[in-house]
C-alpha positions in Angstrom: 17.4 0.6 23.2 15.7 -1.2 20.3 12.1 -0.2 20.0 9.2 -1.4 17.8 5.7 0.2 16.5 2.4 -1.7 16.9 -1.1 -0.7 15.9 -3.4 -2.1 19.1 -6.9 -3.6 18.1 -9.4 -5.1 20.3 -10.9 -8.2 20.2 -13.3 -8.5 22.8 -11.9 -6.9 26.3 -8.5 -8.8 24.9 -5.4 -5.9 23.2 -3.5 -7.3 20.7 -0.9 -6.1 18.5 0.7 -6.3 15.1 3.8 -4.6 13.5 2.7 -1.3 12.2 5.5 -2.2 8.8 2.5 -4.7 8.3 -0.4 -2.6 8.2 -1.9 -0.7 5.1 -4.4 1.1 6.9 -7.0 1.3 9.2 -10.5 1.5 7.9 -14.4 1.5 8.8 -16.3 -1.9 8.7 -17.5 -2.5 5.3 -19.7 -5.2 4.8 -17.9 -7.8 2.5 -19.4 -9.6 -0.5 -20.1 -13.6 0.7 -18.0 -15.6 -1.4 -19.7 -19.5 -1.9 -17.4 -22.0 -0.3 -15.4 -20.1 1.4 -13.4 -21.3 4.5 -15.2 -20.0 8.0 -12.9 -17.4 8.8 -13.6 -15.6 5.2 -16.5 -13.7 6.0 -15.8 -12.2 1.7 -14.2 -9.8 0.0 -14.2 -6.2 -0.4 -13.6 -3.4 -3.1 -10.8 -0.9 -1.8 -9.6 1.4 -4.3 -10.0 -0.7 -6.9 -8.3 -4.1 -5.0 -10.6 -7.4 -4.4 -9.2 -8.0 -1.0 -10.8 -10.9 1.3 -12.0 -10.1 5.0 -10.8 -12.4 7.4 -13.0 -12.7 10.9 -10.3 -12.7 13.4 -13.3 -14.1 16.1 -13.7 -17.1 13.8 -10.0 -17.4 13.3 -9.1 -17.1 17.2 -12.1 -19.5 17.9 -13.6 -16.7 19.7 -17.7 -15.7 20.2 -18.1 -13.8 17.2 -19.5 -10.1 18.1 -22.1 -7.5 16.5 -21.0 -5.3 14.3 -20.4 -1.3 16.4 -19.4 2.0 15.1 -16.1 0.8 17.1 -15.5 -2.2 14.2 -13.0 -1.6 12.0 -11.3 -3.4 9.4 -6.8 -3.5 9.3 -5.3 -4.1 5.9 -2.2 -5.8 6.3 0.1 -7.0 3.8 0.9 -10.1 4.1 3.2 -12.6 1.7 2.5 -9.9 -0.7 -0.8 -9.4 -0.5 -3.7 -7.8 1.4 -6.2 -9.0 3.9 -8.4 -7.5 5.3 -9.0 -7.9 9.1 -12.5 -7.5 11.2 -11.5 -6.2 14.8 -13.9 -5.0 17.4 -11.7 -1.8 17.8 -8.1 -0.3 16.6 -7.2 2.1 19.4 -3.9 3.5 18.9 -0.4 3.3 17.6 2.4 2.3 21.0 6.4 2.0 20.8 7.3 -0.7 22.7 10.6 -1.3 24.7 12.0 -4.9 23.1 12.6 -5.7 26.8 9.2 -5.2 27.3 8.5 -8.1 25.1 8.2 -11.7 26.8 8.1 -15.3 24.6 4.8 -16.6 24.5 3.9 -18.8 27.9 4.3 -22.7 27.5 0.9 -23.2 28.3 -0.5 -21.7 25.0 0.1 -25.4 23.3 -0.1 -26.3 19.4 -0.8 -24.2 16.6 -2.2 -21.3 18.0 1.4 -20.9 19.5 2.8 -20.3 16.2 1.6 -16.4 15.4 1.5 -15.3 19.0 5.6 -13.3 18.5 5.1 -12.5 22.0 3.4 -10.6 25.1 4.0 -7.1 25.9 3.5 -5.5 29.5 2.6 -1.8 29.5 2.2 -1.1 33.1 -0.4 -3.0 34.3 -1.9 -3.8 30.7 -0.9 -7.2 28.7 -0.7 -6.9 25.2 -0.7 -10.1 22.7 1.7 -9.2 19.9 0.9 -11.5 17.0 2.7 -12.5 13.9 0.1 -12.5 11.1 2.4 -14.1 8.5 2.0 -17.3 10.1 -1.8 -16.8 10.7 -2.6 -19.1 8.1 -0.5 -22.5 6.7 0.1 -22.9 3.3 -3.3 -24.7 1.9 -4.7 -21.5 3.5 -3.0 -19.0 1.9 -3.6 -21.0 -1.4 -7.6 -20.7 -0.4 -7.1 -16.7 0.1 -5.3 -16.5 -3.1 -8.2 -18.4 -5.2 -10.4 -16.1 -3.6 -8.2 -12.3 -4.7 -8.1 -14.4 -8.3 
């Protein structure tokens, strides 16, 4: 039976989750450095170990109510096209192995773009889980503004 590992973060009361071969770590909130002209979602960049990496608010991303800041928040690194992000959730719970059969396609009535990084929804028991695929979070112009802002 073919299996796969996701972190689970929060985003409101909403569980969503993201292939744990994508995720560096899972960090406290640190407040990132405001970068001038960035795009919305970049709330700025952070020093990890020695690595300019920029924060990405999910809420802003997701077009969702942006919340306070908790001793719940906590930033995921995740690598993605070679390179790592940083992302603001309002919680990351735990680590699950999910059944593949488990895993249903997206429903048809999540329309346009936002369709594109949801991989799938994942039933565990009476909880629904949004599994997301964060490399196609962001189009290419995007990932061009990330990269100016690592540089």
């Amino acid at each position: 039976m073919a299996e796969m590992q996701l972190v689970v973060f929060k985003l409101d009361r909403e569980e969503y989750g993201v292939d744990i071969m994508q995720v560096q770590e899972i960090g406290e909130y640190k407040q990132p450095v405001k970068v001038p002209n960035a795009p919305a979602f970049i709330e700025g960049i952070i020093n990890l170990r020695g690595e300019v990496i920029p924060i990405i608010s999910i809420h802003s991303r997701f077009n969702l109510p942006k919340n306070e800041i908790t001793e719940l928040t906590r930033l995921i690194v995740i690598t993605i096209a070679g390179r790592w992000i940083g992302f603001v959730v309002d919680d990351a719970s735990e680590v699950i192995t999910m059944n593949l059969n488990d895993i249903e396609d997206p429903p048809v009535m999540i329309a346009g773009a936002d369709r594109k990084y949801i991989a799938g929804v994942g039933k565990l028991g009476e909880r629904i889980l949004i599994i997301l695929d964060l490399n196609k979070l962001f189009n290419d112009e995007e990932h061009e503004q990330i990269g100016t802002i690592e540089a």
